[in-house]
One Martini backbone bead per residue (centre of mass of N, CA, C, O) as a GRO file, in nm:
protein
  223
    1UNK     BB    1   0.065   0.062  -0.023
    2UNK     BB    2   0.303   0.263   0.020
    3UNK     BB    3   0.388   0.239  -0.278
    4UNK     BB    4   0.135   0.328  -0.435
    5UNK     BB    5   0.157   0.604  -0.289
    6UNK     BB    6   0.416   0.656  -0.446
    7UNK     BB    7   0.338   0.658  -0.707
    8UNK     BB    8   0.085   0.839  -0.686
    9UNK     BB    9   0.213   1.070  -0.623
   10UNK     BB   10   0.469   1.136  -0.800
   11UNK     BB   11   0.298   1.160  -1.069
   12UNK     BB   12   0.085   1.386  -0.954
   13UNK     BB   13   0.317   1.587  -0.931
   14UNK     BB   14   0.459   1.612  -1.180
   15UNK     BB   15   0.208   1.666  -1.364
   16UNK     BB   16   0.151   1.958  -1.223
   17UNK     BB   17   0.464   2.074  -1.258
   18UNK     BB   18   0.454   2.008  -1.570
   19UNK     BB   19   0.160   2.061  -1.664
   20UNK     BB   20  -0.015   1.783  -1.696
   21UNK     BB   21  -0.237   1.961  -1.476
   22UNK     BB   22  -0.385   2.267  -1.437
   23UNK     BB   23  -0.489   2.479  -1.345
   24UNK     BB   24  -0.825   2.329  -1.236
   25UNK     BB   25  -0.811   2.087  -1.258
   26UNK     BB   26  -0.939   1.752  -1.262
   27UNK     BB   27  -0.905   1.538  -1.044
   28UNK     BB   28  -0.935   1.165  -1.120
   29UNK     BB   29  -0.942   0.863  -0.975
   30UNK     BB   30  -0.987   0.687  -1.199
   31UNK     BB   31  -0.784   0.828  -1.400
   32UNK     BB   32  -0.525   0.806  -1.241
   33UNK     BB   33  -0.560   0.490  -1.148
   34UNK     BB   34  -0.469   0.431  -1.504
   35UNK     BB   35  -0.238   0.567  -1.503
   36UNK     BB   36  -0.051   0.435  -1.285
   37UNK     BB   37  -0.135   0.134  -1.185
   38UNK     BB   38  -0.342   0.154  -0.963
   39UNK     BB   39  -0.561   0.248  -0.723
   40UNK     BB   40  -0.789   0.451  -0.550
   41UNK     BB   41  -0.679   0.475  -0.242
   42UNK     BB   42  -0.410   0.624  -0.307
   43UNK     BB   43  -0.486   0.848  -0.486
   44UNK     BB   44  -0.659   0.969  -0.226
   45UNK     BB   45  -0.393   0.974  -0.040
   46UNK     BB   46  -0.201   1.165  -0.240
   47UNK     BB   47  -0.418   1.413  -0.255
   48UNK     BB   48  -0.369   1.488   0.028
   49UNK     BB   49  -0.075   1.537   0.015
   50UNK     BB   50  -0.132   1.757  -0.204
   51UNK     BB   51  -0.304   1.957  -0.031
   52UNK     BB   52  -0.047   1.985   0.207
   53UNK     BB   53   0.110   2.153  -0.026
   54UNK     BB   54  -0.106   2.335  -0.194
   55UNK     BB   55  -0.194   2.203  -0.460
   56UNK     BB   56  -0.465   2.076  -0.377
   57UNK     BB   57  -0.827   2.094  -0.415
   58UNK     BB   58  -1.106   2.045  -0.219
   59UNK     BB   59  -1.457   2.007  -0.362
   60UNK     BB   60  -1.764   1.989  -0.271
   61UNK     BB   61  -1.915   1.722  -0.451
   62UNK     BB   62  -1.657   1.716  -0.683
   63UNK     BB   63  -1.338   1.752  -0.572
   64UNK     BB   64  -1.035   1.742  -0.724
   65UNK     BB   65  -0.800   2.034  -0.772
   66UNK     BB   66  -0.603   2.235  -0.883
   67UNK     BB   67  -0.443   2.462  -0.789
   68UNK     BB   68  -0.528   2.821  -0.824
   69UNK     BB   69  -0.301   3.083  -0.908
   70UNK     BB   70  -0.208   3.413  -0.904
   71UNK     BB   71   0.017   3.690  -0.804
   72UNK     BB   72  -0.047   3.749  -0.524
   73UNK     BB   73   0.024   3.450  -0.428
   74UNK     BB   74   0.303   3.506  -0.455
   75UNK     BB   75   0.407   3.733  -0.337
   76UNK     BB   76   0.352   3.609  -0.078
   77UNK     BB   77   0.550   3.382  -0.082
   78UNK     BB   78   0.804   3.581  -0.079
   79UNK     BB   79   0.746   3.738   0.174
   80UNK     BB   80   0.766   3.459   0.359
   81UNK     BB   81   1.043   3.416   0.263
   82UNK     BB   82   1.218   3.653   0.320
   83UNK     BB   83   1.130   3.601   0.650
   84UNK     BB   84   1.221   3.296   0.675
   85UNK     BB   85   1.535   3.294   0.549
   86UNK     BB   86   1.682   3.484   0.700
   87UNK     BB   87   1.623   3.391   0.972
   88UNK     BB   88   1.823   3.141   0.873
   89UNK     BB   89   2.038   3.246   0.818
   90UNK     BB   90   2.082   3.382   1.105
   91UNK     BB   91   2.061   3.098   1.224
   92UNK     BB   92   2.341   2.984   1.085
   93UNK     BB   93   2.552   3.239   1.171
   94UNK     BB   94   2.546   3.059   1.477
   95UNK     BB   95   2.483   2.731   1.429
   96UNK     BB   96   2.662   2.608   1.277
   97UNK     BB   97   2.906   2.384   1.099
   98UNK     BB   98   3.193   2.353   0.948
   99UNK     BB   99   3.051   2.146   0.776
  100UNK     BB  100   2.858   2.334   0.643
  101UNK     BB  101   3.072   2.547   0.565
  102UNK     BB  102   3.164   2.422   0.351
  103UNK     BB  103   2.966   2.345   0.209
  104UNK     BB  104   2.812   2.582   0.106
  105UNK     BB  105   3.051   2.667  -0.029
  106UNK     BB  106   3.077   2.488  -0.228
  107UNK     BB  107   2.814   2.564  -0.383
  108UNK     BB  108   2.873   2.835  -0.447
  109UNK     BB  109   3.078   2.771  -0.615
  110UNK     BB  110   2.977   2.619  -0.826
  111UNK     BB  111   2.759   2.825  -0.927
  112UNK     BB  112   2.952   3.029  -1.052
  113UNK     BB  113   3.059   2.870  -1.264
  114UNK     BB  114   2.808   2.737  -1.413
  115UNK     BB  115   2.760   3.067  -1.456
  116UNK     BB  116   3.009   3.129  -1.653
  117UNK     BB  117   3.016   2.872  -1.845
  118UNK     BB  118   2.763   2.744  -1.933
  119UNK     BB  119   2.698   2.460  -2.006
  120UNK     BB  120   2.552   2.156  -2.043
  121UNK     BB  121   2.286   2.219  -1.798
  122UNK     BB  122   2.336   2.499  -1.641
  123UNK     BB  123   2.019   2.500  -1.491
  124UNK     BB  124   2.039   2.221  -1.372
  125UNK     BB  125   2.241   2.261  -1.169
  126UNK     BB  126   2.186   2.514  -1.041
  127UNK     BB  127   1.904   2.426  -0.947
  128UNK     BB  128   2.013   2.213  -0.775
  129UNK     BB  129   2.192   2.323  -0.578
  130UNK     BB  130   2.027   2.557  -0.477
  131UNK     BB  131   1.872   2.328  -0.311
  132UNK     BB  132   2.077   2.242  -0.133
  133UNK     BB  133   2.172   2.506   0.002
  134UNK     BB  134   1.888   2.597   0.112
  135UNK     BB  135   1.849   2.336   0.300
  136UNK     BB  136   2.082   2.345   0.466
  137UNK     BB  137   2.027   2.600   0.567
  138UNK     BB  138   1.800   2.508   0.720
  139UNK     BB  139   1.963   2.346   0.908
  140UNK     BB  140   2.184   2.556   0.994
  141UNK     BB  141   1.964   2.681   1.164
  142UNK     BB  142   1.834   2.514   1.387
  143UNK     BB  143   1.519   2.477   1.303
  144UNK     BB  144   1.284   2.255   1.275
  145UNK     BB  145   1.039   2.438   1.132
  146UNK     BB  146   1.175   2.556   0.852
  147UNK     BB  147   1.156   2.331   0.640
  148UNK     BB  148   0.855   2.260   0.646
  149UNK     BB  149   0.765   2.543   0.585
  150UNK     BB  150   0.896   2.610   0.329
  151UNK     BB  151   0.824   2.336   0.162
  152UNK     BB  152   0.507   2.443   0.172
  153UNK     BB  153   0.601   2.729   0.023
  154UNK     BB  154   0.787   2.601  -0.265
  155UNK     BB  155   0.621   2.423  -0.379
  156UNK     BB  156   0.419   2.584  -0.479
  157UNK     BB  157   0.255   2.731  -0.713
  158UNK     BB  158   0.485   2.927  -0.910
  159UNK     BB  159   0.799   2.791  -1.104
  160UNK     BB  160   0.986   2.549  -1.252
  161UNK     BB  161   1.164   2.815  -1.470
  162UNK     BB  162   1.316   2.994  -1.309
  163UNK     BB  163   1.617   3.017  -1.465
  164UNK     BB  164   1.474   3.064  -1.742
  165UNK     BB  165   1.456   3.364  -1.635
  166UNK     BB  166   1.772   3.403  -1.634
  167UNK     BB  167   2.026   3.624  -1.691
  168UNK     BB  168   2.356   3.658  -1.668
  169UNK     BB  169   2.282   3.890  -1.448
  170UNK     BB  170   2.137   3.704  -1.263
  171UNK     BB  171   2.316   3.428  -1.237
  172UNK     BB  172   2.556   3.631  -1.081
  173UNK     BB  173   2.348   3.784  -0.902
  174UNK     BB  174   2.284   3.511  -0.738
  175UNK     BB  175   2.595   3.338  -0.722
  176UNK     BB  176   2.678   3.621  -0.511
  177UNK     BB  177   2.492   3.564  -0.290
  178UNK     BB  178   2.578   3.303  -0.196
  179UNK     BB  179   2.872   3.398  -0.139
  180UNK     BB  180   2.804   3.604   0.102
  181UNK     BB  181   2.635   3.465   0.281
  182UNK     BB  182   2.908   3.250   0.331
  183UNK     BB  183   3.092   3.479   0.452
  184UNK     BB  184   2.865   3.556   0.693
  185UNK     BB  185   2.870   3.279   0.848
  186UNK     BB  186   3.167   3.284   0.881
  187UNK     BB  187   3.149   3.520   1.072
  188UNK     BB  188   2.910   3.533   1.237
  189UNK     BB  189   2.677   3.741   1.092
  190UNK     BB  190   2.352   3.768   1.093
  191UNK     BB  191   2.288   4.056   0.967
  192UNK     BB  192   2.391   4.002   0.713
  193UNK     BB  193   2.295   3.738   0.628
  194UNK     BB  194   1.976   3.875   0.623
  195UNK     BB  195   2.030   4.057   0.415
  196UNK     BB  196   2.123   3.906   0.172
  197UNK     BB  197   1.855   3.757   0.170
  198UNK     BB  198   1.690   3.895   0.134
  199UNK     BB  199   1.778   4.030  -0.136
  200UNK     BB  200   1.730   3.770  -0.305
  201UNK     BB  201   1.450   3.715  -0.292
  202UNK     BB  202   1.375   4.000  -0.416
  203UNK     BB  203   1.545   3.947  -0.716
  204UNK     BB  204   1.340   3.727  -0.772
  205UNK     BB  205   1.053   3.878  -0.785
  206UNK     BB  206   1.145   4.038  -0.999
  207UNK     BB  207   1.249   3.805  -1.202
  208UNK     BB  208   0.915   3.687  -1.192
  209UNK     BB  209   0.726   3.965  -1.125
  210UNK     BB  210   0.782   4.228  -1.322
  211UNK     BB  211   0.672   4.173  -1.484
  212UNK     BB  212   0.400   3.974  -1.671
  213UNK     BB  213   0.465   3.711  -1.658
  214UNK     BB  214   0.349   3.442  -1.644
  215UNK     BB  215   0.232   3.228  -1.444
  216UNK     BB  216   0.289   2.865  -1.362
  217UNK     BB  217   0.151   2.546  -1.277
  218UNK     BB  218   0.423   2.518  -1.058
  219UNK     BB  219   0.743   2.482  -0.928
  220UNK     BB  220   0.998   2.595  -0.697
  221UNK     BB  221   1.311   2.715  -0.625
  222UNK     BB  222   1.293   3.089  -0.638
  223UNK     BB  223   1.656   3.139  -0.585
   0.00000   0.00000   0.00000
């Protein structure tokens, strides 16, 4: 029964992510059923985890939905990523290990070299590091419920491209508040830590958001 839920998450969460199920769709258990090669059971244990996502959304005597975002919704989403990582960065400069400000600035090199070179599949190389730099980082602030928090508020239909709206001066920095960032840790400065990470998430909004450029319902960490 786990396996069949986990692979009936997987597949619904991809499908949603990728497009293959946008904002409004109705989610239909025995249509999902059909395409996972589960039942409906796992399918609607699937949906219930996907809605505890903010993915999908229960409409009385109706079903499931994928939820549809606006505009505003990001901005949301921006906005609370902002007091939440910056505080994350806070207690990360002063609460880290040795072991993790290495892997961080580890991390940081990646990125910029990446952003440099621009080589074969430079954006999801990047968007790779990315995930795993402020994951980290989130481990690193030592703050238990910070990491659960975030993955509810990076997760929700956002934008899944977000490295692909970013050009090459986005991407240096981009690259370069990361390592800021761990410069600020390595010193144990709270106070830097969060200012360059506030900067960095509004960065990340000007450029999802400054635009017109339609939200698309996927999602990412999008910065």
């Amino acid at each position: 029964m786990a396996a069949a839920v986990e692979k009936a998450y997987a597949a619904i969460r991809e499908g949603i992510l990728g497009g293959k199920y946008p904002g409004g769709s109705h989610l239909k258990a025995e249509d999902l059923a059909d395409a996972v090669g589960v039942s409906r059971t796992p399918v609607r244990e699937a949906l219930r985890r996907l809605h505890a996502e903010g993915l999908v959304d229960f409409v009385a005597n109706r079903g499931a939905y994928v939820l549809s975002w606006e505009r505003s919704d990001a901005e949301e989403v921006f906005s609370l990523r902002m007091v939440l990582e910056s505080f994350g960065a806070e207690q990360a400069a002063v609460r880290r290990s040795p072991e993790q400000l290495a892997r961080l600035r580890e991390l940081a090199e990646r990125m910029s070299l990446a952003a440099r070179e621009r080589g074969e599949h430079h954006l999801e190389v990047i968007a790779e590091l990315n995930t795993e730099f402020h994951q980290l980082l989130h481990d690193a602030s030592g703050v238990k419920r910070l990491g659960p928090l975030l993955k509810t508020i990076i997760q929700i239909p956002l934008t899944m491209r977000t490295f692909i709206r970013y050009d090459d001066e986005d991407l240096q920095r981009s690259a370069a508040h990361h390592c800021e960032i761990v410069a600020a840790i390595e010193r144990r400065d709270s106070e830097w830590a969060g200012a360059v990470m506030r900067s960095h998430i509004a960065a990340a909004r000007h450029v999802i958001l400054g635009s017109d450029a339609q939200i698309v319902a996927s999602a990412s960490d999008a910065a």
